[in-house]
C-alpha positions as CSV (number, residue, x, y, z in Angstrom):
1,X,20.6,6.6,7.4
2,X,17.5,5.4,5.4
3,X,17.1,7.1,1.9
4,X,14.1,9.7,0.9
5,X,12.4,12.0,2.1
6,X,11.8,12.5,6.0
7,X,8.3,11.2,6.9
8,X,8.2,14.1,9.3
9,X,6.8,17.7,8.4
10,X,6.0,21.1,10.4
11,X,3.2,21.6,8.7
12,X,1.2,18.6,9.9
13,X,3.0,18.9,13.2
14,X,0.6,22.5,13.6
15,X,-2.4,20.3,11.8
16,X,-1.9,18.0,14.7
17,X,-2.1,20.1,17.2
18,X,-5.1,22.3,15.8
19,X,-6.9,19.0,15.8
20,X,-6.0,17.8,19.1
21,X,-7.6,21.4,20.5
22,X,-10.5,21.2,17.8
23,X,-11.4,17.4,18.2
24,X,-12.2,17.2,14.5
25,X,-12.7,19.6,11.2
26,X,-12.7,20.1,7.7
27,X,-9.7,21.3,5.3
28,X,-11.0,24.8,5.0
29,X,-11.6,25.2,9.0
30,X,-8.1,24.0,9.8
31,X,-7.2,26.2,6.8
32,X,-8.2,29.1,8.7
33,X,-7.3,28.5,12.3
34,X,-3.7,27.5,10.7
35,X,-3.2,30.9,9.1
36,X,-3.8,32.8,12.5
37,X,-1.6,30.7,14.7
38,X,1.0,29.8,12.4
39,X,3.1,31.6,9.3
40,X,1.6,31.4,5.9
41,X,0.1,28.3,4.5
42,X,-1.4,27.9,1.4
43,X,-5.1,25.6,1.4
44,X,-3.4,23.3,-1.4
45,X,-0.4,22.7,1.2
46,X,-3.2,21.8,3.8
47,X,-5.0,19.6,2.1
48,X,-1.6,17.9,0.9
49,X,-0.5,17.2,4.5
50,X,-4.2,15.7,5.4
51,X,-4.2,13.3,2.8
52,X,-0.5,12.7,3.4
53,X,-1.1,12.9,7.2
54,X,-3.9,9.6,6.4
55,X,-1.7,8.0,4.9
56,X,0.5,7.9,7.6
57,X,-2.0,7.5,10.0
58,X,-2.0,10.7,12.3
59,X,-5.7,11.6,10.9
60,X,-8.3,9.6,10.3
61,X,-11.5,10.7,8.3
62,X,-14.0,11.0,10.8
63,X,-16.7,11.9,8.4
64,X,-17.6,12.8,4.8
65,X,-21.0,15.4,4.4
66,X,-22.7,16.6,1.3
67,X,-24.2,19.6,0.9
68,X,-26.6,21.0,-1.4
69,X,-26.3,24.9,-3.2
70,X,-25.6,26.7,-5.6
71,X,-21.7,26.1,-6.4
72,X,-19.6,27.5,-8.7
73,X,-18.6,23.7,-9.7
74,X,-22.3,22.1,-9.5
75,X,-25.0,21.9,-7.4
76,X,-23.1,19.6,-4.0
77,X,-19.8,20.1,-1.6
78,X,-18.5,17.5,-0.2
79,X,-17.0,18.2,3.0
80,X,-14.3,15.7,4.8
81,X,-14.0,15.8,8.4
82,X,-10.5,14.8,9.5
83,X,-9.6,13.5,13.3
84,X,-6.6,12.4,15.1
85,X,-5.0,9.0,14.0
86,X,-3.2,6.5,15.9
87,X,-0.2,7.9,15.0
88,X,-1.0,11.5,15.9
89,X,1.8,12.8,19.3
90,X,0.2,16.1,19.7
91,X,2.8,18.0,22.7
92,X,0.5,20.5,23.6
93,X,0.9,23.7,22.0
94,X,0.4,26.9,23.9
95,X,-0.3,29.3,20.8
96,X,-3.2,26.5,19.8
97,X,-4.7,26.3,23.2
98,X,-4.7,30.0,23.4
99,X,-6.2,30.9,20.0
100,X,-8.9,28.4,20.8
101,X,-9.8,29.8,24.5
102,X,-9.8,33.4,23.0
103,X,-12.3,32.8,19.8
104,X,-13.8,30.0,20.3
105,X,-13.7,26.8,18.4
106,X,-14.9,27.8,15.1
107,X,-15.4,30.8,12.8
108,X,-12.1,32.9,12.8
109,X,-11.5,34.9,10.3
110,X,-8.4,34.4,7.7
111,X,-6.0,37.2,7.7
């Protein structure tokens, strides 16, 4: 048996999935969609398993946007689109399919 941790996580399991219904989104978009389908997730733990899930190749960063406003932290957001990778086996899920048919793509509210 090889040693470490298991490569493998539920987490990015669901992020797959959300991604393979939503074609391709931002941390805080997933973020949202994820807390409706699946248990409780915090955004840190999201954004862990995206740059995690790049590394590993099951997303890819499909784009990067800047935005101008009036921030808390300055005056731009960036804003990193993630997409399926080459590694990415989504199976299909029939709570992500649902959700998505129901409200849409985008704009769901977190619970």
């Amino acid at each position: 048996m090889p040693r470490g941790r298991p490569t493998r996580s539920e987490i990015r399991n669901n992020i797959i999935e959300i991604l393979a219904v939503m074609g391709s989104g931002y941390g805080y978009d997933i973020y949202k969609a994820y807390r409706i389908i699946f248990p409780k997730v915090t955004l840190r733990s999201i954004y862990y398993h995206l740059k995690k899930g790049v590394q590993l190749d099951e997303f890819t960063v499909a784009k990067i946007e800047k935005s101008q406003g009036d921030y808390s932290w300055g005056p731009e957001a960036e804003k990193i689109f993630y997409a399926l990778g080459k590694n990415a086996k989504p199976s299909g899920n029939a709570l992500v399919k649902e959700h998505f048919e129901r409200k849409g793509t985008k704009g769901d509210e977190v619970q």
